[in-house]
C-alpha positions as CSV (number, residue, x, y, z in Angstrom):
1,X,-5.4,-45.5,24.6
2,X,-3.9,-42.3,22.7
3,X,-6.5,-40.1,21.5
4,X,-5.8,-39.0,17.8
5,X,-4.9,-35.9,16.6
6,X,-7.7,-33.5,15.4
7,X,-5.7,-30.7,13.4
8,X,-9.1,-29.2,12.2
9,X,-10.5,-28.5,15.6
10,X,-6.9,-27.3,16.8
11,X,-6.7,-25.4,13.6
12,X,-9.9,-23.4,14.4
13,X,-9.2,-22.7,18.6
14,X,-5.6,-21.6,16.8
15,X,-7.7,-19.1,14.6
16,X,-9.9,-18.0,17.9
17,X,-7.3,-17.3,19.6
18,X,-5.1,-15.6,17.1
19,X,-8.1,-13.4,16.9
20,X,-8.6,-12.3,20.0
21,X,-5.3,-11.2,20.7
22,X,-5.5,-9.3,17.6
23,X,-8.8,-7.6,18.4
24,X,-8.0,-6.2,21.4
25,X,-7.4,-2.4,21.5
26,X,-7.5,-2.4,17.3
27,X,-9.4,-0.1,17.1
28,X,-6.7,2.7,18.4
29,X,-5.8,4.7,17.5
30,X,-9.1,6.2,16.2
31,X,-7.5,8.4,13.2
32,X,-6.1,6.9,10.1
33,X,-3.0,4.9,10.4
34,X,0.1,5.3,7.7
35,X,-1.1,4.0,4.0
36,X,-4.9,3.6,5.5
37,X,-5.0,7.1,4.2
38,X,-4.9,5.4,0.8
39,X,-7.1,2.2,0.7
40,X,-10.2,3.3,3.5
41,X,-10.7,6.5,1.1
42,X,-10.5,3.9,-1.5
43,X,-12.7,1.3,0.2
44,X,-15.3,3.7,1.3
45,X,-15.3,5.3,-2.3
46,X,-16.2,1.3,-3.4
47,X,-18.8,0.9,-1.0
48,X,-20.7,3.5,-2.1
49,X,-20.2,2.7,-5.6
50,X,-18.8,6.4,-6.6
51,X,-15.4,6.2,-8.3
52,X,-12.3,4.4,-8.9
53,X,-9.9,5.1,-6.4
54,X,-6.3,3.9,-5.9
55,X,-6.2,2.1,-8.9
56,X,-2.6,0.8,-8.9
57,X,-4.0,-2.0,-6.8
58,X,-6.6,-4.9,-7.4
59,X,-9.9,-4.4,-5.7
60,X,-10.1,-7.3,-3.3
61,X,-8.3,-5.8,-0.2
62,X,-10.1,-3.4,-0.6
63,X,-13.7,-4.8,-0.9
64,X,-12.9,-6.8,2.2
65,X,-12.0,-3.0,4.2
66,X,-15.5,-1.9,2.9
67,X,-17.0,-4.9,4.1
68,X,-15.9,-3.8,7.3
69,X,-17.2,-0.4,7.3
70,X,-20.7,-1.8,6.1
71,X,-20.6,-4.1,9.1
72,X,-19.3,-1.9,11.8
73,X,-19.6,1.5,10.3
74,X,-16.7,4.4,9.2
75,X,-14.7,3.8,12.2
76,X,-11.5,2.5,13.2
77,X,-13.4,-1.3,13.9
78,X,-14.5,-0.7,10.8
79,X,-11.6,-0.4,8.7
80,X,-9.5,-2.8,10.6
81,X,-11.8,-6.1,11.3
82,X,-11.0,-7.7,8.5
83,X,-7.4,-7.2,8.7
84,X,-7.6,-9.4,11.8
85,X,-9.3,-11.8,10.2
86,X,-7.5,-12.4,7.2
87,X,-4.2,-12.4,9.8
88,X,-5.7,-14.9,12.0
89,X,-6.3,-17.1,9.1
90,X,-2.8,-16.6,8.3
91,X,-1.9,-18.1,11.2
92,X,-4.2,-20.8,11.1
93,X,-2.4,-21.4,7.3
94,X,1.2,-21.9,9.3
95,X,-0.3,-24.3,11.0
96,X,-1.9,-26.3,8.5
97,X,1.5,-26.1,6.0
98,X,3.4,-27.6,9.1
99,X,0.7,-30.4,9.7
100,X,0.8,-31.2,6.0
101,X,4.7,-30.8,5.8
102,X,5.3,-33.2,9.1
103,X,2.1,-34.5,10.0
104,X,2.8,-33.6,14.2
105,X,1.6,-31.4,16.5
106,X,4.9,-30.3,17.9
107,X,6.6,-28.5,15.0
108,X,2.9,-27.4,14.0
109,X,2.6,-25.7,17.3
110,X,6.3,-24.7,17.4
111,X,5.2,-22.7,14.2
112,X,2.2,-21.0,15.1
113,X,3.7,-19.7,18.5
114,X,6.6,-18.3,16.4
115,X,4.2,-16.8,14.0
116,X,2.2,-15.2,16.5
117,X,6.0,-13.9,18.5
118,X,7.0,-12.9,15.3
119,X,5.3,-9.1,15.4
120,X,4.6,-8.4,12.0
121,X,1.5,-10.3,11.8
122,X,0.7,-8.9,14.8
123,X,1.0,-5.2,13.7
124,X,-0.1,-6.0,10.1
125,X,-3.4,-7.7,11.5
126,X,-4.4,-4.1,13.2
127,X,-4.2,-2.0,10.1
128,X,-6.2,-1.4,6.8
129,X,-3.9,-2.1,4.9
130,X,-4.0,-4.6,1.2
131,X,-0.4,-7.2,2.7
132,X,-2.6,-8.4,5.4
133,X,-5.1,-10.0,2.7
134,X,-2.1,-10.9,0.5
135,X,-0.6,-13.1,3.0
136,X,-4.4,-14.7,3.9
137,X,-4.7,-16.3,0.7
138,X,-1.1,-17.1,-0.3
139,X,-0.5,-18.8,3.0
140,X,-4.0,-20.9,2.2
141,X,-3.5,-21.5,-1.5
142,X,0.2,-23.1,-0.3
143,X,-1.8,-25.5,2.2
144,X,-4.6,-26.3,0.1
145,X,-1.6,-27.0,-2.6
146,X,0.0,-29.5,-0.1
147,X,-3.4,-30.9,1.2
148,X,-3.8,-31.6,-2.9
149,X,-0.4,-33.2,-3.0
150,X,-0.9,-35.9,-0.4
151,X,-4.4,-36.5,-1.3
152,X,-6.0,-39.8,-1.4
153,X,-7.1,-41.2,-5.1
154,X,-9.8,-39.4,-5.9
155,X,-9.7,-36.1,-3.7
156,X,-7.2,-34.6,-5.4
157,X,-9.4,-32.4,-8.2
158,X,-11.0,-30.5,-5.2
159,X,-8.2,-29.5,-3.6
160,X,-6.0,-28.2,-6.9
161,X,-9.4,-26.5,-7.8
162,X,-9.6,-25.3,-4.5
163,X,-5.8,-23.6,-4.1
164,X,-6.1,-22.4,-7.8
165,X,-8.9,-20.1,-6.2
166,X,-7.0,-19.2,-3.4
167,X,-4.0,-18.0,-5.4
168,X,-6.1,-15.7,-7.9
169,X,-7.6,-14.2,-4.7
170,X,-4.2,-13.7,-3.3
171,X,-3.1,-11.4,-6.6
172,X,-6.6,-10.2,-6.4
173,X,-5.5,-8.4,-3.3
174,X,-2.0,-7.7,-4.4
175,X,0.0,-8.3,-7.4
176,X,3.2,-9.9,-5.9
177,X,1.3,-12.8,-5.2
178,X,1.5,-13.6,-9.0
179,X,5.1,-15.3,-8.8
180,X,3.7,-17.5,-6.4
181,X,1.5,-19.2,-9.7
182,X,4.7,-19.4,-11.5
183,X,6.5,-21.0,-8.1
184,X,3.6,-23.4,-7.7
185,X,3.4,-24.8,-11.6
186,X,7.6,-25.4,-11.4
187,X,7.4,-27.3,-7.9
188,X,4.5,-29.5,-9.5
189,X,6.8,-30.2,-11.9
190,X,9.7,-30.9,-10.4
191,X,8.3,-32.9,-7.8
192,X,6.0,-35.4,-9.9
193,X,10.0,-35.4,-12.3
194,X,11.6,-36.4,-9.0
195,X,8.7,-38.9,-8.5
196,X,9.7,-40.8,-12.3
197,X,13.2,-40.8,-11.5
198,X,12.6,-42.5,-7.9
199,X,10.3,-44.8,-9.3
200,X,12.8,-45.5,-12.5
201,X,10.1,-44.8,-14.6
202,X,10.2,-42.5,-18.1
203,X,10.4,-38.8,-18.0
204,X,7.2,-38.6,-19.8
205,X,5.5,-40.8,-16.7
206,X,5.2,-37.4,-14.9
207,X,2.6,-36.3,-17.2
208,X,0.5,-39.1,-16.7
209,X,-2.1,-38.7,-13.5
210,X,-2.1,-42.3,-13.1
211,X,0.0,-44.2,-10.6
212,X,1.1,-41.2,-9.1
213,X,2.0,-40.9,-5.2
214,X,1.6,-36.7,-5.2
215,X,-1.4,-35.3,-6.8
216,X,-3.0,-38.8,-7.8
217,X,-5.1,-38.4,-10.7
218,X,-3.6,-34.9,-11.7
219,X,-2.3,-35.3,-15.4
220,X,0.1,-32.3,-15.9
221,X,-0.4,-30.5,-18.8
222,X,-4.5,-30.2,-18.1
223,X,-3.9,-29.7,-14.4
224,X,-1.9,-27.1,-14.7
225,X,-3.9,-25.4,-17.5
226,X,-6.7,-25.7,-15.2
227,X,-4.8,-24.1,-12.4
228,X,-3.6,-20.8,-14.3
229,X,-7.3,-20.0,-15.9
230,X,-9.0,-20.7,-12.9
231,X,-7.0,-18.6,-11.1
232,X,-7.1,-15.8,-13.6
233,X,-11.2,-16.3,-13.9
234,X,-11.3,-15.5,-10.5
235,X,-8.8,-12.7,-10.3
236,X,-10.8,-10.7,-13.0
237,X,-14.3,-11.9,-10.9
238,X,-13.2,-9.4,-8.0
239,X,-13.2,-6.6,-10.3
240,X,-16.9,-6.9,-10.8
241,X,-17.5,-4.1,-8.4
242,X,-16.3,-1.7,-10.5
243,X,-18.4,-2.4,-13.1
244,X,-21.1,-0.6,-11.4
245,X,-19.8,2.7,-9.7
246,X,-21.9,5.8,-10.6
247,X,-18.7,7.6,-12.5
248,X,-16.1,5.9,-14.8
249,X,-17.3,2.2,-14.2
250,X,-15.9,-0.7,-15.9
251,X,-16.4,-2.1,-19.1
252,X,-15.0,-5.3,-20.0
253,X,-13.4,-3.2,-23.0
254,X,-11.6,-1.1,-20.5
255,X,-10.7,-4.5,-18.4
256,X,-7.3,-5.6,-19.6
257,X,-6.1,-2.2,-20.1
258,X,-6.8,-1.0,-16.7
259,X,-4.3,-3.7,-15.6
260,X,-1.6,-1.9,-18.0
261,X,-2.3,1.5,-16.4
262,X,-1.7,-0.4,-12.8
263,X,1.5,-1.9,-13.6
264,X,2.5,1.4,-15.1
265,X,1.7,3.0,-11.6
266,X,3.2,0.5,-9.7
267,X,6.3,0.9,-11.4
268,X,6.7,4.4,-12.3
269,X,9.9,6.4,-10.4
270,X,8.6,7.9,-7.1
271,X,10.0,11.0,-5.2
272,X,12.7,9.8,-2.1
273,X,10.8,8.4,1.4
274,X,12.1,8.7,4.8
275,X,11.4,5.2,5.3
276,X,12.6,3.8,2.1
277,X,15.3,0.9,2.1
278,X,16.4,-1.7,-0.3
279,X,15.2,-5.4,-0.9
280,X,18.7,-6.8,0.4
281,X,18.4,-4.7,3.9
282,X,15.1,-6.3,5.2
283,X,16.1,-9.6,5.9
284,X,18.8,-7.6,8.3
285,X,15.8,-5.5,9.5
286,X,18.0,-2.0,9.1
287,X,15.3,0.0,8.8
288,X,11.8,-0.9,10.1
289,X,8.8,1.4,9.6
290,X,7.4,3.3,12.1
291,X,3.2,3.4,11.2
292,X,2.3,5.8,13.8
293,X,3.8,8.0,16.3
294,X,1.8,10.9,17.6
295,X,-0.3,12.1,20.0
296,X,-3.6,10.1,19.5
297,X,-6.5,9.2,22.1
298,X,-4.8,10.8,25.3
299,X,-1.5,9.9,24.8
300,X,1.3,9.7,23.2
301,X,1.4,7.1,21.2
302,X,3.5,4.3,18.9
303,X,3.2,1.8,16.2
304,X,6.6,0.5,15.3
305,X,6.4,-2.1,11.8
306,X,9.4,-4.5,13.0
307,X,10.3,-8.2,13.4
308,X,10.8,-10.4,16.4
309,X,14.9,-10.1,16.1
310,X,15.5,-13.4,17.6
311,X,13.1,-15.0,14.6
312,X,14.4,-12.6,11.8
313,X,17.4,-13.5,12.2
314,X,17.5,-16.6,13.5
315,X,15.0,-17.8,11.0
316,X,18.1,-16.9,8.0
317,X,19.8,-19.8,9.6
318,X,16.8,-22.0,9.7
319,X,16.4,-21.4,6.2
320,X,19.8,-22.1,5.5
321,X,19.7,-25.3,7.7
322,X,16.5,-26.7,5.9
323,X,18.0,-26.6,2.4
324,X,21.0,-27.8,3.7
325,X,19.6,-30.9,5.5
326,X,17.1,-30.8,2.5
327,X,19.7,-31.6,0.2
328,X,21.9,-34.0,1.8
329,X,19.1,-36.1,3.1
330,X,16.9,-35.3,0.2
331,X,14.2,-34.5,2.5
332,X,11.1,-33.0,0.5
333,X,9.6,-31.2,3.5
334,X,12.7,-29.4,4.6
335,X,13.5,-28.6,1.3
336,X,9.6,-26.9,0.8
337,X,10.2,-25.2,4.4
338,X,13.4,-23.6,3.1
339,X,12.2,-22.8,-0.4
340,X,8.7,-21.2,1.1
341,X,11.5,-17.8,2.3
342,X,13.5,-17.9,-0.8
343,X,10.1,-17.7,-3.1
344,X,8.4,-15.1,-0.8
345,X,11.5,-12.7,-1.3
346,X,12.8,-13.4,-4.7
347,X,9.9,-11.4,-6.3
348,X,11.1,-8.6,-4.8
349,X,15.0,-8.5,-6.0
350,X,13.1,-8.9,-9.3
351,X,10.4,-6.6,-9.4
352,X,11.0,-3.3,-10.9
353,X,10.3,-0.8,-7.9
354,X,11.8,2.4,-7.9
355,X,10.9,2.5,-3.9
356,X,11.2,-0.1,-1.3
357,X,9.7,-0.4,2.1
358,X,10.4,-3.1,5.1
359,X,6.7,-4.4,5.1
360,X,7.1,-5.6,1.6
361,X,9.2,-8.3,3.2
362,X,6.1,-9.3,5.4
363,X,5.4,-12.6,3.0
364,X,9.5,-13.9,3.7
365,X,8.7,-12.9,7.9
366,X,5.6,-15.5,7.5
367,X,8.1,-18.2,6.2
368,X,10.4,-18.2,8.5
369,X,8.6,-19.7,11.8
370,X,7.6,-22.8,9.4
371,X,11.9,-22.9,8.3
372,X,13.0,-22.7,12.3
373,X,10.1,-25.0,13.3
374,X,11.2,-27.4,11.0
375,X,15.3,-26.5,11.8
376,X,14.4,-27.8,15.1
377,X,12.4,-30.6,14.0
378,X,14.9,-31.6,11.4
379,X,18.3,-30.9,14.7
380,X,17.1,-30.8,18.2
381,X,17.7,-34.2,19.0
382,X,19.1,-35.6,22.0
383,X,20.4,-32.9,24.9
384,X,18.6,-30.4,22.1
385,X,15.2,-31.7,22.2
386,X,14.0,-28.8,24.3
387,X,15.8,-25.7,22.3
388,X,12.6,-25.5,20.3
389,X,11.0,-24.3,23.5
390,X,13.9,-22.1,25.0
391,X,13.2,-20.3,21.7
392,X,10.4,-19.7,22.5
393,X,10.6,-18.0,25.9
394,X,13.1,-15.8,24.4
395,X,10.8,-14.5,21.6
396,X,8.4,-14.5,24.0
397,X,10.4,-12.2,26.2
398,X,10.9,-9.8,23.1
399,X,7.6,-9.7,22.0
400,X,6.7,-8.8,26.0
401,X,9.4,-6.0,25.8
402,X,8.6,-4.6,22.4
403,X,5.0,-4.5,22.7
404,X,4.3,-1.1,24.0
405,X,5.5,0.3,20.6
406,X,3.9,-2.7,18.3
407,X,0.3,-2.6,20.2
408,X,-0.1,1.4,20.2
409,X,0.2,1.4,23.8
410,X,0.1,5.1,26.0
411,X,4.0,6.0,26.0
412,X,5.0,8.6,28.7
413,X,6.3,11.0,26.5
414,X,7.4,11.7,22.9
415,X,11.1,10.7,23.1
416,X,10.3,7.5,24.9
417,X,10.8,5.4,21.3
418,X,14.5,6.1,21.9
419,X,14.2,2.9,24.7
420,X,13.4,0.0,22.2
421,X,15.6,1.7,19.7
422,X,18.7,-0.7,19.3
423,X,20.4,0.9,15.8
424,X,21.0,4.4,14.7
425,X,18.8,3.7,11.5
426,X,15.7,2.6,13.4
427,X,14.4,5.6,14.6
């Protein structure tokens, strides 16, 4: 007798594991790390309830990096723990979007080993920064959106409720997870108006929540009203901090015109970076960032913010494939695998930045183990079957050879990041 699956229980030994790989040696170096100089000042500033600091930026992140340094102190542990957390969840969230999408272990698992081969989860789960957080809760709110669309009559409330909250926590830690709300109204939409048309029913059935095989019990218009206020109730929640810091707190006069002054920050003309690239480079991965690289704790020492190349790159076809085979086979879950890339990096052609960075294309790296798990789902068929795997030992072998500069690892001296450099612009 076959034993059924139990994706909870896998879920959570995913989510152990995840975290212990990220825990180990986080906590060097012991110094500040790239833009921690920004959010632990910032963080410790909110834990003691002094000022505002960093205010281009929701609180949330930030809350969750003082959380850290009220549990484990002002230290490198500190500042980092919850980083880990948050990325071992994000994990745990490819996992459960695969389950949902295909309902099998295999492309759930193919998935998660990709995600955790992919190296920017890895290096983003070892830093204090806000993108760790971001991803946590979009990659959850996306899940608990699917586990709402193929819920049972009934269950359905919940779990809409429940990824509402997820997304305004999500923009609570950083602002490009707002799209996502927009993203998540239109593909309600358009999947309860492919739902009429397969069921030759009227156009205006789709607003009904009756007799409906996605979201069951979900009429439109109030569901999705529900959606955007709960998730802006709980966005403006997380400011509640702020309301009691010993200089300049927060007034709920002063609320909605804070958020002005932060998207003036966030979009006003900065001086030239030495890391700076454009949105259309990162999916080619031309110029990574490197965090860290000095001597730090003995040694010399390196922290390179780059993508698995076989996975970068080789998830662009996978997206490709999925909409592809989407299309023609009018496959629903290749088509969301595909689309999960394109609306993780369309924000960003959009968004008025006058500076761009590599790790703002962290959200599109997350998407694209679920695209190539679901490629090979979707093509290795026959004398394929295994090429999911052979993927996998090549990552594998990448992530082994890149890992002295992803992990911080003791270098033997300070030109020794010219071995893993592969292009003139990755230095």
């Amino acid at each position: 007798m076959t034993s059924r699956p139990r994706p909870f229980l896998v879920a959570i030994l995913i989510g152990l594991v995840a975290e212990i790989l990220f825990l180990w040696g986080v906590a060097t170096p012991h110094g500040l790390v790239f833009d921690e100089i920004h959010y632990v000042p910032a963080a410790r500033a909110l834990l003691a309830l002094q000022a505002p600091l960093n205010t281009e930026h929701p609180l949330l992140a930030k809350e969750f990096i003082a959380a850290g340094i009220a549990l484990f102190g002002d230290n490198s542990l500190g500042w980092r723990f919850f980083s880990t957390i948050a990325s071992a969840t994000t994990v745990m969230g490819v996992f459960a979007i695969l389950w949902l999408l295909f309902g099998r272990m295999r492309p759930a698992m193919i998935g998660v080993g990709l995600a955790l081969l992919n190296f920017t989860i890895y290096v983003q789960a070892r830093i204090a920064m806000l993108d760790g957080f971001l991803a946590a809760f979009t990659v959850l709110a996306v899940a608990a959106m699917l586990w709402a669309m193929t819920a049972p009559p009934g269950k359905a409330w919940p779990r809409w409720v429940l990824s509402a909250v997820l997304f305004g926590l999500a923009v609570a830690a950083k602002w490009v997870a707002a799209p996502y709300l927009a993203f998540a109204g239109i593909a309600f939409l358009i999947v309860r108006w492919r739902d009429a048309r397969t069921a030759k029913r009227p156009l205006a059935a789709m607003l009904s929540g009756k007799d409906q095989p996605h979201w069951p019990g979900l009429p439109a218009i109030p569901a999705l009203a529900a959606f955007g206020l709960i998730a802006i109730a709980v966005y403006f929640l997380t400011f509640l901090p702020a309301f009691f810091y010993h200089d300049d707190p927060m007034t709920l006069a002063g609320l909605l015109p804070l958020q002005v002054k932060m998207y003036a920050q966030q979009t006003q003309v900065l001086p030239h970076h030495t890391y700076q690239s454009s949105w259309w480079s990162w999916p080619l991965m031309i110029r990574p960032i490197w965090y860290f690289y000095e001597p730090a704790d003995g040694a010399m020492r390196g922290i390179l913010m780059l993508g698995n190349p076989a996975i970068l790159w080789g998830g662009l076809v996978a997206v490709a494939a999925c909409l592809w085979g989407g299309m023609r086979a009018r496959d629903g879950r290749l088509l969301v695998a595909g689309s999960l890339w394109i609306a993780s990096y369309l924000p960003w052609v959009i968004i008025p930045k006058s500076l761009g960075f590599f790790y703002y294309y962290y959200l599109p790296t997350i998407a694209l183990p679920i695209a190539i798990a679901a490629a090979f789902d979707r093509y290795a068929k026959g004398r394929l079957i295994y090429w999911d795997e052979g993927f996998m030992v090549m990552c594998f072998g990448l992530a082994v050879y890149f890992f002295p500069i992803l992990s911080a690892a003791p270098l033997p001296n300070e030109q020794a990041f010219a071995h893993w450099m592969w292009f003139s612009s990755w230095p």
